[in-house]
Each structure stands twice: as C-alpha cells, then as structure tokens.
HTML snippet that shows the backbone in 3Dmol.js (N, CA, C, O; Angstrom):
<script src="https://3Dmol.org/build/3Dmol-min.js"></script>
<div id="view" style="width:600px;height:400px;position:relative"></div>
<script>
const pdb = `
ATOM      1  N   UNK A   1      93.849  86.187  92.623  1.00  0.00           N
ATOM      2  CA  UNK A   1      94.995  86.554  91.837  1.00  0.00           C
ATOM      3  C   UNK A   1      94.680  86.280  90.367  1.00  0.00           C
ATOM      4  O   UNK A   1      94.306  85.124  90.173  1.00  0.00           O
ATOM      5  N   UNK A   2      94.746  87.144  89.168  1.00  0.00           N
ATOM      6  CA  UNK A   2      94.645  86.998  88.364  1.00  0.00           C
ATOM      7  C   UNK A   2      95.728  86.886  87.639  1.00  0.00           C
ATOM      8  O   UNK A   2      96.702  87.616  87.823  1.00  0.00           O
ATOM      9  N   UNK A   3      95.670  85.669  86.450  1.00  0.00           N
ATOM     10  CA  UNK A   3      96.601  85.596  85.667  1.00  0.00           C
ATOM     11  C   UNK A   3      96.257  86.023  84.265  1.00  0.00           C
ATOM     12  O   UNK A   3      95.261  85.793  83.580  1.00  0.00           O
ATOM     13  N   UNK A   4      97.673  86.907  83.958  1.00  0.00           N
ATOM     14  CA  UNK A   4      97.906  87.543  83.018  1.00  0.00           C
ATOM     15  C   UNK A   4      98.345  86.836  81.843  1.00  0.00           C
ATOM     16  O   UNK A   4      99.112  85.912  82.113  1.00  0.00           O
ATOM     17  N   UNK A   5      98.117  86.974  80.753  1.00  0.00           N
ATOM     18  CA  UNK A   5      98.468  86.229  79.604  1.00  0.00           C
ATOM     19  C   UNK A   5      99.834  86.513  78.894  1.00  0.00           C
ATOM     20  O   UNK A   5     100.238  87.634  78.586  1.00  0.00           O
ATOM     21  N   UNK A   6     100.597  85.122  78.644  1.00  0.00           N
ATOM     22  CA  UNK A   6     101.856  85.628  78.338  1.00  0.00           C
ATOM     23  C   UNK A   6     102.325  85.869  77.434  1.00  0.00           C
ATOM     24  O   UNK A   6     103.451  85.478  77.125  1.00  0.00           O
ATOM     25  N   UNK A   7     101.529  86.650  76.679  1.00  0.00           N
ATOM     26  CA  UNK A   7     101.933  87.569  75.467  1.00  0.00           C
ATOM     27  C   UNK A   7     102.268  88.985  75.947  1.00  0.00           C
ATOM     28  O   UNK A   7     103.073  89.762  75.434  1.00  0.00           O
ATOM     29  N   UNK A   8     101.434  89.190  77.120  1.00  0.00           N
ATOM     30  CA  UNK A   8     101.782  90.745  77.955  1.00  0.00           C
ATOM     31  C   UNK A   8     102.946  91.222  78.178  1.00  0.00           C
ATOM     32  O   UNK A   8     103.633  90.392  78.773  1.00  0.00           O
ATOM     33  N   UNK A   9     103.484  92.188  77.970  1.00  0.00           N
ATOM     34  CA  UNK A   9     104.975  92.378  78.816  1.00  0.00           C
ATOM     35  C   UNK A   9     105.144  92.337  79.569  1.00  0.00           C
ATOM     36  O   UNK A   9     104.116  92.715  80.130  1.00  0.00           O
ATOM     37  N   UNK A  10     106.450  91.908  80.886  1.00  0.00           N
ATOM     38  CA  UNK A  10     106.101  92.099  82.180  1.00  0.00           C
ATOM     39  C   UNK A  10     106.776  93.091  82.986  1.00  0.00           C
ATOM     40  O   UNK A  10     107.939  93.468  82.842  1.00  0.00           O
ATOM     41  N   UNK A  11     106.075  93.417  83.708  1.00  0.00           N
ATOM     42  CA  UNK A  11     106.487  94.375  84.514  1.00  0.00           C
ATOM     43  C   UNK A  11     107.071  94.673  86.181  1.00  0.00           C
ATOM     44  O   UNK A  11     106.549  94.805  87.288  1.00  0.00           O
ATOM     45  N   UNK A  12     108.112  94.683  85.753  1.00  0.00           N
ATOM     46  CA  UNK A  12     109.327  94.350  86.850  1.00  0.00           C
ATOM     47  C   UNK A  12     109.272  95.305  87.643  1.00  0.00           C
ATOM     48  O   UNK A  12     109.446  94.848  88.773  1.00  0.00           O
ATOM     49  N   UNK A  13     109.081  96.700  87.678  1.00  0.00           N
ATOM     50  CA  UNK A  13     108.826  97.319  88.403  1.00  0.00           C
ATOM     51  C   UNK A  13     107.351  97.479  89.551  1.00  0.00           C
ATOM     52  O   UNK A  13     107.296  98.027  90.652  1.00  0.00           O
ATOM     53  N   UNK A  14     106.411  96.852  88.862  1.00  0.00           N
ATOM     54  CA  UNK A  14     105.234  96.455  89.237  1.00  0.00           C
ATOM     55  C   UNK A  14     105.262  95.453  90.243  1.00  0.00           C
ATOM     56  O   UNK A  14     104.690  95.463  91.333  1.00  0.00           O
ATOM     57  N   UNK A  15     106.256  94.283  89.567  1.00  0.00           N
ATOM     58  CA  UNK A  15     106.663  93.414  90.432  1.00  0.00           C
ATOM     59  C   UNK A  15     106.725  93.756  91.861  1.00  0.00           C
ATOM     60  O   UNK A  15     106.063  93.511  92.870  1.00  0.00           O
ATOM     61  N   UNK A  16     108.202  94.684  91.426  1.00  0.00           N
ATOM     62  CA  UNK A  16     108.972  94.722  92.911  1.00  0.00           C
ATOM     63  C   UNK A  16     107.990  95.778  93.813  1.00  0.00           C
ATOM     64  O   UNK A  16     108.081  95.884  95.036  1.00  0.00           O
ATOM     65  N   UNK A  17     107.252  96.363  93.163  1.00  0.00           N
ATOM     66  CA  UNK A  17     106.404  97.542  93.975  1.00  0.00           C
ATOM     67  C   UNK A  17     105.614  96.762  94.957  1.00  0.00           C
ATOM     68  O   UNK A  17     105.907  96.802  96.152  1.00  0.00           O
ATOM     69  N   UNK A  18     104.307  95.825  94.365  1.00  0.00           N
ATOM     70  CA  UNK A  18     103.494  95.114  95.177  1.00  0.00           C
ATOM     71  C   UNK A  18     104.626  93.605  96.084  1.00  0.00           C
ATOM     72  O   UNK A  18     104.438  92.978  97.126  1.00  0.00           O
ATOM     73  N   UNK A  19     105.299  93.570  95.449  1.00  0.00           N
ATOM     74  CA  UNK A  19     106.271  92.731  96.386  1.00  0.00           C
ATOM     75  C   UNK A  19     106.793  93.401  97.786  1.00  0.00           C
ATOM     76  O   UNK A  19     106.789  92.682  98.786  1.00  0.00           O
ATOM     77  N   UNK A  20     107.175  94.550  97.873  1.00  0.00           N
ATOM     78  CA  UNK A  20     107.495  95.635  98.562  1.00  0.00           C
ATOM     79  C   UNK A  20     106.148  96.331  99.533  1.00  0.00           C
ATOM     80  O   UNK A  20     106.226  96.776 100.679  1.00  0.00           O
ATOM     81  N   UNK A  21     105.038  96.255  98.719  1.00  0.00           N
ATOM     82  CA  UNK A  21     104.234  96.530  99.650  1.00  0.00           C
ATOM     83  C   UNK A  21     103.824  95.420 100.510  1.00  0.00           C
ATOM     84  O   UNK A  21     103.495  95.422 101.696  1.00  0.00           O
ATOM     85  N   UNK A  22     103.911  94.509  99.691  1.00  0.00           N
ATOM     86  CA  UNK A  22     103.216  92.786 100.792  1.00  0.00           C
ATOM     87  C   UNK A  22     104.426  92.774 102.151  1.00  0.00           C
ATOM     88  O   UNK A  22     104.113  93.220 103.255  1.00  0.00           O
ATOM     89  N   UNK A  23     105.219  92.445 101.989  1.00  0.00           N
ATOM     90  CA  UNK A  23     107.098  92.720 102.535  1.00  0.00           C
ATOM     91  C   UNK A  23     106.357  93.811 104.043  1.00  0.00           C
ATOM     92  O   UNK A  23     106.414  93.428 105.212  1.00  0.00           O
ATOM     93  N   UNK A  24     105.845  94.892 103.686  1.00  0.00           N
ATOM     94  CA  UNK A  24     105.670  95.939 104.413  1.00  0.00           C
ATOM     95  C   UNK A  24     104.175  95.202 105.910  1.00  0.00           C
ATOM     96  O   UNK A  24     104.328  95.125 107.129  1.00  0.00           O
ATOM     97  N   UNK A  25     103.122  94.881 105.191  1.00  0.00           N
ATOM     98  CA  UNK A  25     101.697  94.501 105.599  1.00  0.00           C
ATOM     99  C   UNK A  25     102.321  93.487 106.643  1.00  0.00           C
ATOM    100  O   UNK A  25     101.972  93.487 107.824  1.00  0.00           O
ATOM    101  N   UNK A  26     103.530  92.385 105.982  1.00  0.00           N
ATOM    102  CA  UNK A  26     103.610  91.431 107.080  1.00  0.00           C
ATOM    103  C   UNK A  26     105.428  91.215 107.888  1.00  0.00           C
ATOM    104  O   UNK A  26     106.182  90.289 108.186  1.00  0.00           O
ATOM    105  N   UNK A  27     105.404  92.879 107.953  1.00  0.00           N
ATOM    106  CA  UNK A  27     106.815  93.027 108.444  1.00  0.00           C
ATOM    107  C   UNK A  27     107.084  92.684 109.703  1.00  0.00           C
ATOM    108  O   UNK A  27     108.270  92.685 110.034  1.00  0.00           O
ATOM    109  N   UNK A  28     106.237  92.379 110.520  1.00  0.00           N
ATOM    110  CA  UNK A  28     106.187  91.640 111.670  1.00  0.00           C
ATOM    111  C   UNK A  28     106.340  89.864 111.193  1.00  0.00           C
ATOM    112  O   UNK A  28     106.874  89.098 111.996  1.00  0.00           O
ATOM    113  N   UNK A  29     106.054  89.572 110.445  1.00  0.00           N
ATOM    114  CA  UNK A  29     106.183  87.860 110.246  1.00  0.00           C
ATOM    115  C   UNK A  29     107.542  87.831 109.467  1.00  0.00           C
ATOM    116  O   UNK A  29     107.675  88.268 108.324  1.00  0.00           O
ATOM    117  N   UNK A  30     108.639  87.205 110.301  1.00  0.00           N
ATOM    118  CA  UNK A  30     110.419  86.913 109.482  1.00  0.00           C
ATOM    119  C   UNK A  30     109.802  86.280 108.541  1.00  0.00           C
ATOM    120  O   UNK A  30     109.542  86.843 107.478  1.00  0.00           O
ATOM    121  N   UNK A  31     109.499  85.109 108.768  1.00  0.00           N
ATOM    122  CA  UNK A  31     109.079  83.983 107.615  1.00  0.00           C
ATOM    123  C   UNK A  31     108.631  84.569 106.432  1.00  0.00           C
ATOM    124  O   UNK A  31     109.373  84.555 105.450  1.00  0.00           O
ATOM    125  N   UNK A  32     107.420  85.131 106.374  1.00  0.00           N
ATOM    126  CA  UNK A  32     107.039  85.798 105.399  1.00  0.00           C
ATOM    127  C   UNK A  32     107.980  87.195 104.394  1.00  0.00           C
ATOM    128  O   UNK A  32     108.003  87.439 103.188  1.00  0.00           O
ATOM    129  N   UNK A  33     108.651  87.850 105.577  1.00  0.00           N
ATOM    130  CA  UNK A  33     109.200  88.920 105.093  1.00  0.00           C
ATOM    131  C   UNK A  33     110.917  88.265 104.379  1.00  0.00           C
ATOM    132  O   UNK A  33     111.544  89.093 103.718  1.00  0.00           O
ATOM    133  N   UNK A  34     111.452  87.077 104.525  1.00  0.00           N
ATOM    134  CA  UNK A  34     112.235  86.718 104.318  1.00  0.00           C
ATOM    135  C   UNK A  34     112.171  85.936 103.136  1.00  0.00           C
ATOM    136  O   UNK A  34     113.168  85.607 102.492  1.00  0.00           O
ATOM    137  N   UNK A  35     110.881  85.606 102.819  1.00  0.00           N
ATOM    138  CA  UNK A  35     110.390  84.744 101.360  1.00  0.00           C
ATOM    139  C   UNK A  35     110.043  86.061 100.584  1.00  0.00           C
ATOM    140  O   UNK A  35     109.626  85.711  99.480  1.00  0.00           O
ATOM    141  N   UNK A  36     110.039  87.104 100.667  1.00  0.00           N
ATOM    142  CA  UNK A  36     109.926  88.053 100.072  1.00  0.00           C
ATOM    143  C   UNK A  36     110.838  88.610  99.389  1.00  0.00           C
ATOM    144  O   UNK A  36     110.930  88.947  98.208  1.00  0.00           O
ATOM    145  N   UNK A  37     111.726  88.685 100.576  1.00  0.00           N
ATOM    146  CA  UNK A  37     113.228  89.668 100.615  1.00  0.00           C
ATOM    147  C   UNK A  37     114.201  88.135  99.244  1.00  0.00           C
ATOM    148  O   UNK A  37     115.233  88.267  98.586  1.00  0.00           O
ATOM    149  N   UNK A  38     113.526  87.264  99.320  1.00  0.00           N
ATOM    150  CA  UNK A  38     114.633  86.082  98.427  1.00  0.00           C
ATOM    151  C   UNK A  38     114.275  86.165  96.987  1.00  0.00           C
ATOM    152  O   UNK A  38     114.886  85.691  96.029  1.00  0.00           O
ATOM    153  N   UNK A  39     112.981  86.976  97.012  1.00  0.00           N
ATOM    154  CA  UNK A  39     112.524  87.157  95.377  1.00  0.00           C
ATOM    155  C   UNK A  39     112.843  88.231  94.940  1.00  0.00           C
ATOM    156  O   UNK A  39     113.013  88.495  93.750  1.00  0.00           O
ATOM    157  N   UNK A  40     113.001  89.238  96.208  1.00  0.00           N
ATOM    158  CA  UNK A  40     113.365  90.428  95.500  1.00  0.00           C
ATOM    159  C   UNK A  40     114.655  90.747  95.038  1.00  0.00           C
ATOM    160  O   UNK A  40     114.982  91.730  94.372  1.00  0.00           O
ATOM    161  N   UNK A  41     115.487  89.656  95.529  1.00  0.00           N
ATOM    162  CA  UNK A  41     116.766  89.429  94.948  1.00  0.00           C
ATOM    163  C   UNK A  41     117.012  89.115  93.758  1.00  0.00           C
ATOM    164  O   UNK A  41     117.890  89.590  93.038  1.00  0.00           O
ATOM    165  N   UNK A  42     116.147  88.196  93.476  1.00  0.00           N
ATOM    166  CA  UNK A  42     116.234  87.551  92.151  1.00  0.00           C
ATOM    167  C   UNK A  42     115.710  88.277  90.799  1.00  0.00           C
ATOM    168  O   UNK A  42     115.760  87.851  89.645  1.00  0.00           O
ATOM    169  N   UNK A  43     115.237  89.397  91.248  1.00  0.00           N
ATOM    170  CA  UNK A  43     114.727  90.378  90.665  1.00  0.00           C
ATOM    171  C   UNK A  43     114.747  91.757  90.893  1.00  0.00           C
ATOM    172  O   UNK A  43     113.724  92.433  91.006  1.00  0.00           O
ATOM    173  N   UNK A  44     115.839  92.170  90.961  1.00  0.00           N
ATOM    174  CA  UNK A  44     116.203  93.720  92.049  1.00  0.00           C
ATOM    175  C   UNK A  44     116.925  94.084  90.664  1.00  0.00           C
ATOM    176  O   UNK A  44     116.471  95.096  90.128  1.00  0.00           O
ATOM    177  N   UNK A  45     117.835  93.520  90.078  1.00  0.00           N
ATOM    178  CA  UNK A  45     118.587  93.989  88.981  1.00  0.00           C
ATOM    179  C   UNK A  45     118.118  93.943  87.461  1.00  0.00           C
ATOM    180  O   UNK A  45     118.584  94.544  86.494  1.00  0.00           O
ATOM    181  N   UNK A  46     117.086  93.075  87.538  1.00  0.00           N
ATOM    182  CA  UNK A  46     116.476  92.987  86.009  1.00  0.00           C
ATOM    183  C   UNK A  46     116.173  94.052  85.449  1.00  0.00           C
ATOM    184  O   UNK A  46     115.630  94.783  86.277  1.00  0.00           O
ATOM    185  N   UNK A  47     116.251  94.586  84.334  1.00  0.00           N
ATOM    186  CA  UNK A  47     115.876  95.781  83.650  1.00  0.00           C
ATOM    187  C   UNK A  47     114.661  95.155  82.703  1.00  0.00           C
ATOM    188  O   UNK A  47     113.813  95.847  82.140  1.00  0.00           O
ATOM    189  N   UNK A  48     114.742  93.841  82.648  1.00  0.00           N
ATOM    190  CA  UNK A  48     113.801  93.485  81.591  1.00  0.00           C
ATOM    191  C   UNK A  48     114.171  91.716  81.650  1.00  0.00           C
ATOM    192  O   UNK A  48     115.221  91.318  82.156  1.00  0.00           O
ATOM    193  N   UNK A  49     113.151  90.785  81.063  1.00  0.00           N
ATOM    194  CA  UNK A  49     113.310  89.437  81.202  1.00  0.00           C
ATOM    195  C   UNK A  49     114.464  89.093  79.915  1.00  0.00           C
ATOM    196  O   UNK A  49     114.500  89.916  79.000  1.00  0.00           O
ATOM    197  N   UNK A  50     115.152  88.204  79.861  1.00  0.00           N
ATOM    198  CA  UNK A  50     115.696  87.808  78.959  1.00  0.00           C
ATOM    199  C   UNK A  50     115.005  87.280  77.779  1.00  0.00           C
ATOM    200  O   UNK A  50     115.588  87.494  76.716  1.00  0.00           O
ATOM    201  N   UNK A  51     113.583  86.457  77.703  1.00  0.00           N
ATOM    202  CA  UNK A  51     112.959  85.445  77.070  1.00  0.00           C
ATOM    203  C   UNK A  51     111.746  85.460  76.917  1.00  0.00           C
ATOM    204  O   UNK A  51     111.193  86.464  77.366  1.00  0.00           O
ATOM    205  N   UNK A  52     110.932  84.496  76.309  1.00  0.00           N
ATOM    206  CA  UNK A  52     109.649  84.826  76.932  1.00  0.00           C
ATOM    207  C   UNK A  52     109.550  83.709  78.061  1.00  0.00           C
ATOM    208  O   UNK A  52     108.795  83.790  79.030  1.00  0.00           O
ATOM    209  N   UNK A  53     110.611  82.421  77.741  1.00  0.00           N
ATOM    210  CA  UNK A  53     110.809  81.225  78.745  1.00  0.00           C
ATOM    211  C   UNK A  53     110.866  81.555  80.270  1.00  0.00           C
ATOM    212  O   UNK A  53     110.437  80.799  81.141  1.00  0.00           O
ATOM    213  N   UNK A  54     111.648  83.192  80.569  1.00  0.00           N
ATOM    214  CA  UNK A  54     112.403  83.881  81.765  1.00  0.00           C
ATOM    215  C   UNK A  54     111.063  84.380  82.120  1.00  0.00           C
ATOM    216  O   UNK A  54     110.720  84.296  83.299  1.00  0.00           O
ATOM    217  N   UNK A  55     110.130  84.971  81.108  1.00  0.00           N
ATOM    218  CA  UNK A  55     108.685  85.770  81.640  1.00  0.00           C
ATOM    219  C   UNK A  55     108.220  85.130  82.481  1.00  0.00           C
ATOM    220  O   UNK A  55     108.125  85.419  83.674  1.00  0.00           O
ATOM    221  N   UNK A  56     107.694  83.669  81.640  1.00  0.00           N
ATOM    222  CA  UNK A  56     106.824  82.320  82.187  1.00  0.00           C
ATOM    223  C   UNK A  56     107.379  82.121  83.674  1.00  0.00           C
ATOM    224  O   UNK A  56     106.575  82.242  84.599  1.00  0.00           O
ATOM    225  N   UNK A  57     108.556  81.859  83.912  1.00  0.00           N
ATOM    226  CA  UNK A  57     109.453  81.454  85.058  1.00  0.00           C
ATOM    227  C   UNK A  57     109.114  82.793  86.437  1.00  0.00           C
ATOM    228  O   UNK A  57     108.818  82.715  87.630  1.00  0.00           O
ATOM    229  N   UNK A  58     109.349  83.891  85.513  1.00  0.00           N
ATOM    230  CA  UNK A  58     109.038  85.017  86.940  1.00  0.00           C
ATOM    231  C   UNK A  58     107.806  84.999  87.281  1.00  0.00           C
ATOM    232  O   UNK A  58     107.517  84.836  88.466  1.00  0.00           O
ATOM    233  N   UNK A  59     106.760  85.174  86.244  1.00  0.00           N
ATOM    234  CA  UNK A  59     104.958  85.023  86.461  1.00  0.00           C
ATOM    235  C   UNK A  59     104.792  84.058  87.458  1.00  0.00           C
ATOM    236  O   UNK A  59     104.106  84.296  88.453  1.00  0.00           O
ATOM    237  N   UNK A  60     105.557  82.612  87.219  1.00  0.00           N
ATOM    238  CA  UNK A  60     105.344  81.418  87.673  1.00  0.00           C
ATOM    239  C   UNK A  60     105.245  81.320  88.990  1.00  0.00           C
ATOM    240  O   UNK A  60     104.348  80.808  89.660  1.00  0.00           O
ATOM    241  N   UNK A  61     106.920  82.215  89.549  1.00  0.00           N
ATOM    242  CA  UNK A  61     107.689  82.355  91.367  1.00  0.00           C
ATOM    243  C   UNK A  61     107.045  83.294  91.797  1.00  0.00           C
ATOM    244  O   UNK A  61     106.459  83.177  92.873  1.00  0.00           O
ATOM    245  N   UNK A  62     106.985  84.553  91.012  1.00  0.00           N
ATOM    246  CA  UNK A  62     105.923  85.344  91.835  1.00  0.00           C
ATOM    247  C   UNK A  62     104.362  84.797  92.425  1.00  0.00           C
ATOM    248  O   UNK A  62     103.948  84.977  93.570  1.00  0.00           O
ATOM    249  N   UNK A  63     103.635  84.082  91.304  1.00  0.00           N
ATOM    250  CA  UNK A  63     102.403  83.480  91.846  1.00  0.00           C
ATOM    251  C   UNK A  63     102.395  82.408  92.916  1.00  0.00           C
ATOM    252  O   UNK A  63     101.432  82.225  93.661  1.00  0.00           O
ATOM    253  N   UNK A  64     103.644  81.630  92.956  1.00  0.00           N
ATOM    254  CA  UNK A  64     103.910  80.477  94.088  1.00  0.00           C
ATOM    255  C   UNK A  64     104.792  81.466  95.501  1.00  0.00           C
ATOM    256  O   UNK A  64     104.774  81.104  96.677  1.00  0.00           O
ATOM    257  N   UNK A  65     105.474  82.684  94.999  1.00  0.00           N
ATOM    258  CA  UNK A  65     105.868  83.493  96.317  1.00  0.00           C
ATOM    259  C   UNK A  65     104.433  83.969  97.122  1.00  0.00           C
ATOM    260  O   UNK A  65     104.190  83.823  98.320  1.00  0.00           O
ATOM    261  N   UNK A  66     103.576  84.576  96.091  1.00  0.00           N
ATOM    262  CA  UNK A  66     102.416  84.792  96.573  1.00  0.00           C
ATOM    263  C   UNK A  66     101.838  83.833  97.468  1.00  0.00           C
ATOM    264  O   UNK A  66     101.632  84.160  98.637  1.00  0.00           O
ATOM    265  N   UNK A  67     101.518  82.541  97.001  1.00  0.00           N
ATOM    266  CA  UNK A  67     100.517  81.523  97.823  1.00  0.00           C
ATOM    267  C   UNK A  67     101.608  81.021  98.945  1.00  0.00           C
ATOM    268  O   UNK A  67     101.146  80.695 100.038  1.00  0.00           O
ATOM    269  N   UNK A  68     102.730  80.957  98.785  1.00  0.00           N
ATOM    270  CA  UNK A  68     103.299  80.768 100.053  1.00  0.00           C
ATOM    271  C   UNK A  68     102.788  81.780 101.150  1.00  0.00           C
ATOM    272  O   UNK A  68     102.445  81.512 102.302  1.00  0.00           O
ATOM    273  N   UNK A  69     102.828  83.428 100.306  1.00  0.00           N
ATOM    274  CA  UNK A  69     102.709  84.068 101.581  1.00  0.00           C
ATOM    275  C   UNK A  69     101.126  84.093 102.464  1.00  0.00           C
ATOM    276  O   UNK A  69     100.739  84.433 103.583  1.00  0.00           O
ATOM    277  N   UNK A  70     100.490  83.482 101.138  1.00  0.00           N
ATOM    278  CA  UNK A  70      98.972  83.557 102.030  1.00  0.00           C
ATOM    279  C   UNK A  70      98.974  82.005 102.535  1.00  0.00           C
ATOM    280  O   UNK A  70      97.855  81.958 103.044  1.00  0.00           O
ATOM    281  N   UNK A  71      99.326  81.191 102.645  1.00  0.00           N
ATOM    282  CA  UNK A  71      99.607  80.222 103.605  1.00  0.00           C
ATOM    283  C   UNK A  71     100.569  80.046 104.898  1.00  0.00           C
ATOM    284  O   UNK A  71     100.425  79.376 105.920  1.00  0.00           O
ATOM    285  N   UNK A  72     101.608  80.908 104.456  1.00  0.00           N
ATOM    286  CA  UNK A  72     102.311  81.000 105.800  1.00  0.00           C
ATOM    287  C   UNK A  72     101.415  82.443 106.909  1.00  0.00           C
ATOM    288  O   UNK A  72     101.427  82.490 108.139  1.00  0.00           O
ATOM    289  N   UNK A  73     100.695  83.500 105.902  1.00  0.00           N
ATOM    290  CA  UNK A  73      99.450  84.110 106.947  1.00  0.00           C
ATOM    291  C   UNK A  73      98.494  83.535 107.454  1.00  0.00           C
ATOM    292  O   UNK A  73      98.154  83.929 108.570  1.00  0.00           O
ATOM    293  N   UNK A  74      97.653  82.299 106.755  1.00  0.00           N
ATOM    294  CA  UNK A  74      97.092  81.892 107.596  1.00  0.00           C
ATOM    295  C   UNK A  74      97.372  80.534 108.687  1.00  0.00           C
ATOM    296  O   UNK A  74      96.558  80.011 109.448  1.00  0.00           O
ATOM    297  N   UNK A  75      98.559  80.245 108.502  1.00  0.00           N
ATOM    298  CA  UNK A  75      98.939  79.871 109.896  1.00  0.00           C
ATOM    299  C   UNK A  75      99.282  80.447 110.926  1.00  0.00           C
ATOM    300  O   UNK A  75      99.505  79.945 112.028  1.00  0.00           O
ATOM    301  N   UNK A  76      99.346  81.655 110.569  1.00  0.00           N
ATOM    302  CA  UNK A  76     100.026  82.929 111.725  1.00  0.00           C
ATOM    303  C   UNK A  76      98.547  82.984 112.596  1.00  0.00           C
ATOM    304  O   UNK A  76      97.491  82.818 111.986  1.00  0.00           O
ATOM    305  N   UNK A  77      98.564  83.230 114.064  1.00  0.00           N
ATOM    306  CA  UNK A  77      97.436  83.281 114.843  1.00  0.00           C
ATOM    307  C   UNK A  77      97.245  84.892 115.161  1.00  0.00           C
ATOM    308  O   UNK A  77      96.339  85.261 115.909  1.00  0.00           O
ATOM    309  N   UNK A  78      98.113  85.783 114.575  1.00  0.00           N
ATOM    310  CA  UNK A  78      97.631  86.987 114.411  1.00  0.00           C
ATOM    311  C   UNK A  78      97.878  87.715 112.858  1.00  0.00           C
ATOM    312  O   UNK A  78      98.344  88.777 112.444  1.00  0.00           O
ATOM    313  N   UNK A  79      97.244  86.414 112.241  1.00  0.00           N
ATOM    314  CA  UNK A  79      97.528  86.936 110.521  1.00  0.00           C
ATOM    315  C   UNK A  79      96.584  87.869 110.242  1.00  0.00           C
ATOM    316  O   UNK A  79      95.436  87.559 110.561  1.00  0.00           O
ATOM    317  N   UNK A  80      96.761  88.986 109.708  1.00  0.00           N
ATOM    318  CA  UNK A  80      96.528  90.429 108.959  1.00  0.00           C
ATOM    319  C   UNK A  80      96.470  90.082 107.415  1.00  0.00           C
ATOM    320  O   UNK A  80      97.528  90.054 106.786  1.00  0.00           O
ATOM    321  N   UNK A  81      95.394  89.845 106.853  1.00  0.00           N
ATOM    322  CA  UNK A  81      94.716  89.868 105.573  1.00  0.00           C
ATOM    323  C   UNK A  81      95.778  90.718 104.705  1.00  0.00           C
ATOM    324  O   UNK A  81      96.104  91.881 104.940  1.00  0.00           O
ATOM    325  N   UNK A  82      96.116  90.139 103.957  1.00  0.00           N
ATOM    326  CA  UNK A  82      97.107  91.436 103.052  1.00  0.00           C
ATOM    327  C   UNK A  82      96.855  91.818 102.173  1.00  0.00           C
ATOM    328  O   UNK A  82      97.671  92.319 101.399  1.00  0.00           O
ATOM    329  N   UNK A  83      95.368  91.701 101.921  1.00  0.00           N
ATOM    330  CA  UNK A  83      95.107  92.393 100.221  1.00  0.00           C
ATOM    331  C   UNK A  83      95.302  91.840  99.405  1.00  0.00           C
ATOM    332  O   UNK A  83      96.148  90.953  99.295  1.00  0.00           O
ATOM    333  N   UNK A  84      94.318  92.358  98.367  1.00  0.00           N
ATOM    334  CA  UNK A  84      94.565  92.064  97.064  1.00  0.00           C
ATOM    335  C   UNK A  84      96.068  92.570  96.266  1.00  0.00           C
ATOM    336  O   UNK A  84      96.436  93.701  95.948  1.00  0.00           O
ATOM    337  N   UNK A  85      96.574  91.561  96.142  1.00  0.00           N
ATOM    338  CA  UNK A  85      97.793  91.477  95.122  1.00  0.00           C
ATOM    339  C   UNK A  85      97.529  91.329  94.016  1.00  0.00           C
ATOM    340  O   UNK A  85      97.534  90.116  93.807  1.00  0.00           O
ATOM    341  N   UNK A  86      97.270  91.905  93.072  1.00  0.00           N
ATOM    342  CA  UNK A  86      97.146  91.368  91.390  1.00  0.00           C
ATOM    343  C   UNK A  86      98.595  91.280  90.626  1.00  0.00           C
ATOM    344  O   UNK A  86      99.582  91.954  90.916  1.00  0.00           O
ATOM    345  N   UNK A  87      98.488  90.146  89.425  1.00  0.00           N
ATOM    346  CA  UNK A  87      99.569  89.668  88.921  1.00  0.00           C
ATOM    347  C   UNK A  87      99.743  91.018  88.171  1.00  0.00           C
ATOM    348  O   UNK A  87      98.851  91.762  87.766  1.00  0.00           O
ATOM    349  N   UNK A  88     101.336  91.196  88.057  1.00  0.00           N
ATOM    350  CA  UNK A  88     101.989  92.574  87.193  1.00  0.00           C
ATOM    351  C   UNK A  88     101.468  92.143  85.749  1.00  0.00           C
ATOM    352  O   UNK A  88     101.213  90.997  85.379  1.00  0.00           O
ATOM    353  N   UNK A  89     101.373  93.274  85.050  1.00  0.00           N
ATOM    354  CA  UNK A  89     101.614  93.076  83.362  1.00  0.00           C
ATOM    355  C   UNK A  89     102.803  93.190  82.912  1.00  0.00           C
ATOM    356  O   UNK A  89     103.023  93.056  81.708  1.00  0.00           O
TER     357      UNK A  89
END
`;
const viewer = $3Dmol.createViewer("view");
viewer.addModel(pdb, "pdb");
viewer.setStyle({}, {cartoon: {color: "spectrum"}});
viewer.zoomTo();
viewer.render();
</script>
C-alpha cells in the first residue's frame, strides 16, 4: 500500500470505488464485508473533505480499514488474496 502525500487532493470517489471493489472480492466474509460497509458510511456523502486535518483522518481509516481487512483474510481458512489496493489521491 502506498502512501500518498498530504498535500495531494483526495479522492473520494476513488475511495469508495476500490472500497467497493474489496467489499465485492470478500463478499462471502460478513466480517470483512461489514468493516467495509461502516466506512463506506462514513464516506458515502462527502463531496469533498472539510480540512486538510479531515484528509489526514480519512487517509489514516482507510489505511487501518485496509490492514484490518488483510488480517481478518488471513485468518479466514479459505482467504482469497484481494489485490492490490493502492491509496486514493
């Protein structure tokens, strides 16, 4: 996962896209698809961040939603590799 520098703009739609595709890869795992479905809440209505404080904060949950989800896959005993996710700009 690469991190993006936070001078970049971010991109919320990018967000929710690869959020949406991960969501999809492990739609068989609740756990996973339900730590998904709680970010995409928190970010379904944004048109744009408030701050650059709000940027830092989404970059932040998205990268820790991420490693949750590749830790709750590899405890799964029929975990499915989900790809490369790269951080939005």
């Amino acid at each position: 996962m690469e991190k993006q520098p936070d001078h970049e703009p971010l991109d919320l739609v990018e967000m929710r896209r690869q959020l949406t595709v991960l969501r999809s890869q492990h739609s068989e795992n609740l756990g996973i698809a339900s730590l998904l479905n709680r970010f995409l809440v928190k970010i379904a209505f944004l048109s744009e961040p408030r701050d650059v404080a709000h940027v830092q904060y989404l970059r932040s949950e998205f990268a820790r939603t991420l490693q949750k989800v590749e830790a709750i896959a590899s405890r799964s005993p029929s975990a499915k590799p989900s790809g490369a996710v790269k951080q939005p700009k």
